[in-house]
C-alpha atoms as one frame of an Amber mdcrd trajectory, in Angstrom:
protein
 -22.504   1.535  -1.350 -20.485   2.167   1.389 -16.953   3.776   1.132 -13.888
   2.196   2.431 -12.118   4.313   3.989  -8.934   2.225   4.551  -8.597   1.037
   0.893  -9.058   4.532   0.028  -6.045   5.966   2.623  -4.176   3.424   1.465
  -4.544   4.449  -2.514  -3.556   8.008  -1.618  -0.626   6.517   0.331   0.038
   4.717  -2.457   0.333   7.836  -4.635   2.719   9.926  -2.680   5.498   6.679
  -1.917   5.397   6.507  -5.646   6.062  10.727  -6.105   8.361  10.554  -3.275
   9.807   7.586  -5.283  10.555   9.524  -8.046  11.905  12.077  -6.406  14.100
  10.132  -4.764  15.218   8.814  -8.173  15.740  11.819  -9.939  17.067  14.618
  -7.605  18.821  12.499  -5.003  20.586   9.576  -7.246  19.071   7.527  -4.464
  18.188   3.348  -5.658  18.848   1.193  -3.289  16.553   2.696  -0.077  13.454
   4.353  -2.875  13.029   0.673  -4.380  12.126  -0.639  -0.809  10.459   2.315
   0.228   8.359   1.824  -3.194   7.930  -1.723  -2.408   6.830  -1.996   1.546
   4.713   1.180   0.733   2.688   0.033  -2.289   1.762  -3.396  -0.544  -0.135
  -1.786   1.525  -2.617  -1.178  -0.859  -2.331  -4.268  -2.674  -2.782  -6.532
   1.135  -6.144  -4.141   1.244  -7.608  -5.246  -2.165  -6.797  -8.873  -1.277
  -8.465  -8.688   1.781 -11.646  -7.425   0.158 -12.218 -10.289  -1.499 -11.271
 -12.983   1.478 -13.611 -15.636   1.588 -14.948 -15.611   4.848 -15.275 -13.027
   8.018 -12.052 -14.637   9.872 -10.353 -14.516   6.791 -10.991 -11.045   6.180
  -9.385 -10.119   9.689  -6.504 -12.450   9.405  -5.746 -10.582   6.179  -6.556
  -6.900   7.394  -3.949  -8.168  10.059  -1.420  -8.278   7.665  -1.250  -5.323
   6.766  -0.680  -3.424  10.011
């Protein structure tokens, strides 16, 4: 099987919004811009999975769209 190499960016992505989330958090007493960061940076990720599973071939890209 192949390896996707988007879905896989977009884990590790993923990973370091959430650290930098917590950071964020903790150190610098910062809410109101980490939540959104943690938000618009995590759907990334979850746009990805969704478009692995899109029906058909111009669904796929329409979805893969999204996420740019």
């Amino acid at each position: 099987m192949r390896k996707n190499l988007v879905k896989e960016k977009s884990f590790k992505i993923a990973i370091r919004i959430v650290r930098l989330y917590q950071f964020l958090t903790t150190e610098k007493k910062e809410y109101v811009l980490s939540k959104q960061l943690l938000r618009s940076g995590t759907s990334v990720g979850a746009l990805v999975r969704e478009a692995e599973h899109a029906e058909t071939k111009k669904d796929f890209i329409q979805k893969m769209a999204i996420t740019q």
